[in-house]
N, C-alpha and C positions, 0 to 999 in steps of 0.2 A: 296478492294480499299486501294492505299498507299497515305498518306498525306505526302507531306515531308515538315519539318519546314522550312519556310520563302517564301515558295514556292510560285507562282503567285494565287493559287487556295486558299491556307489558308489565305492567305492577302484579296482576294475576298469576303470569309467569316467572318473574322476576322471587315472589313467595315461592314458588314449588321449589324453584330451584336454589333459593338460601336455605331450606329445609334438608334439602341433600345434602348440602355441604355440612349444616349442621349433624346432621345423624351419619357422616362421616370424622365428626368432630373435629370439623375446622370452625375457627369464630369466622363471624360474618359482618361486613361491613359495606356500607353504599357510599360511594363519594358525591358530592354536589350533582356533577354532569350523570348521573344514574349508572355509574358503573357497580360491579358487585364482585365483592374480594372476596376470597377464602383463603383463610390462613392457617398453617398446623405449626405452633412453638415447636421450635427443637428441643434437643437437651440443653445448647446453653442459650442467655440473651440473646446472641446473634445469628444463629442456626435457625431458618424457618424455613416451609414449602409454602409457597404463594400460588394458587390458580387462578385460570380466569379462561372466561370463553365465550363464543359468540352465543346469543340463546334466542332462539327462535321459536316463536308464538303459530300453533296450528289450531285453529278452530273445526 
């Protein structure tokens, strides 16, 4: 299987899986290069959990 970046299929997946994070209630964010952050504030400013992972498109 070829994924190619930006492509209609990883954007497809790319949504499922910012949804998760969100109904996990991390905020969601895309950088430029199509990566996809999930973030949970701590208690103070500087206390946060950052995820991230590889995500992989099955047709």
């Amino acid at each position: 299987m070829t994924r190619l970046p930006f492509a209609e299929e990883e954007r497809a997946v790319k949504n499922v899986v910012a949804s998760y994070m969100e109904e996990a209630g991390l905020s969601v964010r895309e950088d430029p290069a199509g990566n996809l952050f999930g973030r949970r504030q701590g208690r103070d400013a500087y206390a946060a959990v950052l995820v991230g992972s590889i995500v992989f498109d099955r047709a």
